[in-house]
NUGUMI-830076 format. One record per residue (C-alpha): residue number from 1; x, y, z. Coordinates in nm, 3 decimals. Layout:
REM residues N
+-----+---------+---------+---------+
: num :      px :      py :      pz :
+-----+---------+---------+---------+
: NUM :       X :       Y :       Z :
...
+-----+---------+---------+---------+
***
This chain:
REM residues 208
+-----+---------+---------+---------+
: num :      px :      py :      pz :
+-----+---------+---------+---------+
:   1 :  19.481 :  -2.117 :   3.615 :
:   2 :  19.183 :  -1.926 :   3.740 :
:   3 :  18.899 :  -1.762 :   3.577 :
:   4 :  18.967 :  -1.466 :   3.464 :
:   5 :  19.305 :  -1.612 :   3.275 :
:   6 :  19.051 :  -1.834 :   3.093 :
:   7 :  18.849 :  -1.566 :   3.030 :
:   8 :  19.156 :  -1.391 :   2.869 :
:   9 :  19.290 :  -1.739 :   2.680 :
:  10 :  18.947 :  -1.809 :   2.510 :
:  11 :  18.936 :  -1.410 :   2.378 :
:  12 :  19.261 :  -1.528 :   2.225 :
:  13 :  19.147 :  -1.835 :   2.090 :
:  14 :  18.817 :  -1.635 :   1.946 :
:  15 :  19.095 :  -1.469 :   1.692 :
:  16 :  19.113 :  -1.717 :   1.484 :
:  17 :  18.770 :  -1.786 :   1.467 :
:  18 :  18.718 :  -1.418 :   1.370 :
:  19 :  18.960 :  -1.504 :   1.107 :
:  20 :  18.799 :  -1.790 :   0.973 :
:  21 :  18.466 :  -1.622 :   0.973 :
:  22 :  18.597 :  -1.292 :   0.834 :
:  23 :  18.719 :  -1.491 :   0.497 :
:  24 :  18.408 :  -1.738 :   0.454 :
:  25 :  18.337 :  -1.572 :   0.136 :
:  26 :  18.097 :  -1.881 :   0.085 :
:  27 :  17.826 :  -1.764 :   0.318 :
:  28 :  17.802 :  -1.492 :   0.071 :
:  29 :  17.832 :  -1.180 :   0.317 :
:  30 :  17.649 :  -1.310 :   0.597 :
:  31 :  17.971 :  -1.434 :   0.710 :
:  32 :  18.109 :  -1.049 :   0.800 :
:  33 :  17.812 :  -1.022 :   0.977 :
:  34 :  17.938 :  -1.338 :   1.200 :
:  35 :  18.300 :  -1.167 :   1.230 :
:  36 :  18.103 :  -0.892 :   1.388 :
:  37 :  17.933 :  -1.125 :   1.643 :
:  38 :  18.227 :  -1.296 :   1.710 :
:  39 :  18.474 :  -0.926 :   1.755 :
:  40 :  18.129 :  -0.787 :   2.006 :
:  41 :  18.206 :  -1.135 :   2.206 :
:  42 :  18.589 :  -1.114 :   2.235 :
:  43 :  18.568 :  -0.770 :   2.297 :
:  44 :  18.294 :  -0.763 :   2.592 :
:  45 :  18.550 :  -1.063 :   2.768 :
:  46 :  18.799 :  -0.779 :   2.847 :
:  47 :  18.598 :  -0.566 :   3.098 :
:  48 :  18.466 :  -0.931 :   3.242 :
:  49 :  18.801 :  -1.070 :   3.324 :
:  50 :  18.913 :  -0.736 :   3.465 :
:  51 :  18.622 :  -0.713 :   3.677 :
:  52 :  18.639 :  -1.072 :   3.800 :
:  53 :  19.035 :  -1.038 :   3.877 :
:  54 :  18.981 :  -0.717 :   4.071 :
:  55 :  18.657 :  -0.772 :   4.288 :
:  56 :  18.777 :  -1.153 :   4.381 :
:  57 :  19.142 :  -1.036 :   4.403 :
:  58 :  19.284 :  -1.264 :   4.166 :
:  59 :  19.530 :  -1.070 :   3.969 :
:  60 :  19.827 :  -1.246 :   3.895 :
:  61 :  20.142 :  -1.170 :   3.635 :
:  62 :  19.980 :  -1.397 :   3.380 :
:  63 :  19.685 :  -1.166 :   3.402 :
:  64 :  19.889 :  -0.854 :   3.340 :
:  65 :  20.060 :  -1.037 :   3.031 :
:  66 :  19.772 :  -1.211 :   2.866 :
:  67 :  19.579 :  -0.952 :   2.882 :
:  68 :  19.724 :  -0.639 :   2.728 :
:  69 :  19.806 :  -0.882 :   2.460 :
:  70 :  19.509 :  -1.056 :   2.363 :
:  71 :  19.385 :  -0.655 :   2.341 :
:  72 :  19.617 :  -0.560 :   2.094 :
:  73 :  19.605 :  -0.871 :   1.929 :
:  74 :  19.235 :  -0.868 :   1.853 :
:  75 :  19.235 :  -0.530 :   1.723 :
:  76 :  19.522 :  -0.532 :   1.555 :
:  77 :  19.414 :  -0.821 :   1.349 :
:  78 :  19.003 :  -0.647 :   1.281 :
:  79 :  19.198 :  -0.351 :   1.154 :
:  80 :  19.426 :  -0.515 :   0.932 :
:  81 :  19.209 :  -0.730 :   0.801 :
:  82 :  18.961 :  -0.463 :   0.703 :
:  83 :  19.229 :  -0.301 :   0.472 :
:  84 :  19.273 :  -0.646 :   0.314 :
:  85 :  18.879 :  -0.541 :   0.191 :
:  86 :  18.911 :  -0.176 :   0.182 :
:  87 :  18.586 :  -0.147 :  -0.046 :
:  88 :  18.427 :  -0.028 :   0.232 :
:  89 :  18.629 :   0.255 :   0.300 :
:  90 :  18.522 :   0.370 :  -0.040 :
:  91 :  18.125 :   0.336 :   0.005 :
:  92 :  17.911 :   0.682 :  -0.063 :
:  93 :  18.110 :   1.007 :  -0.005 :
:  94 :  18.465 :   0.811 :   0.059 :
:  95 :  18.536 :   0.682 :  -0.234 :
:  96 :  18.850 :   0.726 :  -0.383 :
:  97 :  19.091 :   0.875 :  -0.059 :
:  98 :  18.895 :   0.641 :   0.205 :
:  99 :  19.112 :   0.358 :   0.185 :
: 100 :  19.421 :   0.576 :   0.149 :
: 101 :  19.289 :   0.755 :   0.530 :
: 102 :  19.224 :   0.419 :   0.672 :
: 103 :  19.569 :   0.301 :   0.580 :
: 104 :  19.703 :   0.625 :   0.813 :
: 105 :  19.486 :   0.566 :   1.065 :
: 106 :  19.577 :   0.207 :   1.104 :
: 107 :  19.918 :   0.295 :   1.096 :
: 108 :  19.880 :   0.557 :   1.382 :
: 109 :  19.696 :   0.342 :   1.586 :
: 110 :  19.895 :   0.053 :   1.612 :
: 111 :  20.215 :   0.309 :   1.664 :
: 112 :  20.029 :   0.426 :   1.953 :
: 113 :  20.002 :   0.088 :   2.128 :
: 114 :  20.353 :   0.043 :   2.044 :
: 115 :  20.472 :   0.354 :   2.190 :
: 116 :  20.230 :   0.323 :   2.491 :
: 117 :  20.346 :  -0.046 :   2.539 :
: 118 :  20.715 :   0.077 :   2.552 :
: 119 :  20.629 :   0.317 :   2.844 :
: 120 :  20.485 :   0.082 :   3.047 :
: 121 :  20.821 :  -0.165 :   2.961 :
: 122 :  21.003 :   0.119 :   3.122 :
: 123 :  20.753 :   0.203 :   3.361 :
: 124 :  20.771 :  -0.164 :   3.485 :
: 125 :  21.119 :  -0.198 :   3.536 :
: 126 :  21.103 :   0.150 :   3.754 :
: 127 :  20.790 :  -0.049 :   3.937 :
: 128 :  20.613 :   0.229 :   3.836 :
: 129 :  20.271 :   0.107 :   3.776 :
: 130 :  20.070 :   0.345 :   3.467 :
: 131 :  19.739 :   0.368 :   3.501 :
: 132 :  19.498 :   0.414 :   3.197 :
: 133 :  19.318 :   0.735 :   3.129 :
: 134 :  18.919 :   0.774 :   3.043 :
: 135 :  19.045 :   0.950 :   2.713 :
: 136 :  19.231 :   0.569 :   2.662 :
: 137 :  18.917 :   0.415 :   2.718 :
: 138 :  18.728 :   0.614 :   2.539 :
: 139 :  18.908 :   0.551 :   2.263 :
: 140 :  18.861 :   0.174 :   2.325 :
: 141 :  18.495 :   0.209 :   2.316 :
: 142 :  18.506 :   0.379 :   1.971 :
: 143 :  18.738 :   0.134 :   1.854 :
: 144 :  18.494 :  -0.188 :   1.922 :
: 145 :  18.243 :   0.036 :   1.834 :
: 146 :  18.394 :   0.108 :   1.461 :
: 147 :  18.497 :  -0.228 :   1.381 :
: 148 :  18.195 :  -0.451 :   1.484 :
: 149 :  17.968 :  -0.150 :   1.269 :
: 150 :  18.188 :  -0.168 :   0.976 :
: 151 :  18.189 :  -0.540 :   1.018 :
: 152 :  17.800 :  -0.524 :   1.013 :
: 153 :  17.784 :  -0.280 :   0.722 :
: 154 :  17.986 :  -0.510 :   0.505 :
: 155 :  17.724 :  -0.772 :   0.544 :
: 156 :  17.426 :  -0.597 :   0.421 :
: 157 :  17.696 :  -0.308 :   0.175 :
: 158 :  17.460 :  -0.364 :  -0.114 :
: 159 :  17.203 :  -0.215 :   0.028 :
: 160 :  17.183 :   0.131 :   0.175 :
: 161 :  17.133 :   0.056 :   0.500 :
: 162 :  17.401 :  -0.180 :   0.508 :
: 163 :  17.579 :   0.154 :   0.390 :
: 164 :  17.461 :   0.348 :   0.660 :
: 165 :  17.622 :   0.128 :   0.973 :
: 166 :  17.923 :   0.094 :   0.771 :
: 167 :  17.897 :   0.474 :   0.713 :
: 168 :  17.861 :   0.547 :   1.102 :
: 169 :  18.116 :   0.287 :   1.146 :
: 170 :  18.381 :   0.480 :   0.946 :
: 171 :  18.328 :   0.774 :   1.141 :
: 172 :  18.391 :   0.619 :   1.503 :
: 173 :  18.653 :   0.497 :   1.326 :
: 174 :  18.779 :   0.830 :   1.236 :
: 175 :  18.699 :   0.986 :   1.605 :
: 176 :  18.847 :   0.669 :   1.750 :
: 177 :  19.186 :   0.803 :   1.578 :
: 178 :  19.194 :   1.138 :   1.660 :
: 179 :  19.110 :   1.015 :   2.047 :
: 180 :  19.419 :   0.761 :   1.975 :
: 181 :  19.621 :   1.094 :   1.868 :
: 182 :  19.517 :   1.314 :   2.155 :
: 183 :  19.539 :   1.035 :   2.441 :
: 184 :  19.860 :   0.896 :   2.315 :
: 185 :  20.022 :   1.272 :   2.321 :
: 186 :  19.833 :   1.303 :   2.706 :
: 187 :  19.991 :   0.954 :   2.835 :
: 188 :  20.325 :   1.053 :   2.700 :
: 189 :  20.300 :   1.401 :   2.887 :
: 190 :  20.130 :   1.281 :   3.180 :
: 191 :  20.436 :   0.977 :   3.225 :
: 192 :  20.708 :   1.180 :   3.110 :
: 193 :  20.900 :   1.109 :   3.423 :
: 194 :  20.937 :   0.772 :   3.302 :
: 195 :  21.219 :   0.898 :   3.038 :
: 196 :  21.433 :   1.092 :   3.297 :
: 197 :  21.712 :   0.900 :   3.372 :
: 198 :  21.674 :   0.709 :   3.740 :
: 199 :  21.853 :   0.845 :   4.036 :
: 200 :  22.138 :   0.670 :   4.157 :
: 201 :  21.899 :   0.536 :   4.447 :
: 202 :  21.668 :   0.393 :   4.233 :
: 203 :  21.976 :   0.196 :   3.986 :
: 204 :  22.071 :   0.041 :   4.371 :
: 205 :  21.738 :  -0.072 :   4.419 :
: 206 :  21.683 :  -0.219 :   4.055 :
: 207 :  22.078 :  -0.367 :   4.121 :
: 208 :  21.983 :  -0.501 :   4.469 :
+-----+---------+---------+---------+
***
């Protein structure tokens, strides 16, 4: 296995970790403050694998499949576990519909990444390789940036400041869903040609 797959395997084995650290009530708060660390360091491994792969040429198929995976994985889980303590959806100005908007959001996020996942399924068995847009990783960078503030904010949410990152966290979070909206709608336009049905050249080729 080469570097940049064990890059990829320890940002999957940093989940539960994230987890653990996320539901350590007994550090009383300081432990959301560790999820953050740990999300920050799980996160920053993507763009280090990928850059190792590509400039020593050691892509390989259990590259491709790890890593998309231990992606959505990540996320997934940070989001879903911040409903679990949706106070902090309701700090300040958001209380009482914050939680309900986070709930949406969540849910149109991780439809996205389904949807955009079953493109590339389709894409791949065309060999049609689909490459990500900035307005995709844009959105990633508002993503990581959200969680790991609202992570942070939930450490210190007694205090204002504590309410302030969590705050600024909530909005990222907000613009990271209305990038997720508008990208997801782009990569779906952009890769239409995926849908149309394949010519009868292409079904010999896939047959052959």
């Amino acid at each position: 296995m080469n570097l940049p797959n064990k890059i990829t395997l320890t940002r999957i084995c940093m989940i539960p970790v994230f987890i653990l650290f996320f539901y350590l009530d007994v550090l009383d708060g300081w432990n959301f403050l560790a999820a953050a660390i740990v999300f920050v360091l799980a996160a920053s491994t993507d763009a280090l694998d990928g850059h190792i792969a590509r400039s020593r040429n050691l892509v390989t198929n259990l590259g491709k499949f790890l890593d998309p995976i231990a992606d959505k994985v990540l996320v997934s889980t940070a989001l879903i576990l911040l409903l679990t303590r949706g106070i902090v959806f309701e700090v300040d100005f958001f209380a009482g519909w914050g939680l309900i908007v986070a709930g949406v959001c969540v849910a149109v996020i991780l439809a996205r990444e389904l949807i955009v996942s079953g493109f590339r399924m389709i894409a791949a068995g065309r060999s049609v390789v689909l490459a990500a847009d900035k307005l995709g990783k844009l959105k990633t960078v508002f993503q990581d940036a959200a969680i790991a503030l609202i992570l942070a904010g939930m450490a210190f949410l007694d205090a204002r400041g504590g309410q302030i990152v969590a705050i600024v966290g909530i909005f990222c979070f907000y613009v990271c869903t209305l990038l997720t909206l508008v990208s997801g709608v782009n990569y779906i336009v952009r890769n239409k040609a995926v849908l149309s049905e394949p010519s009868a050249k292409e079904d010999e080729e896939a047959q052959a």
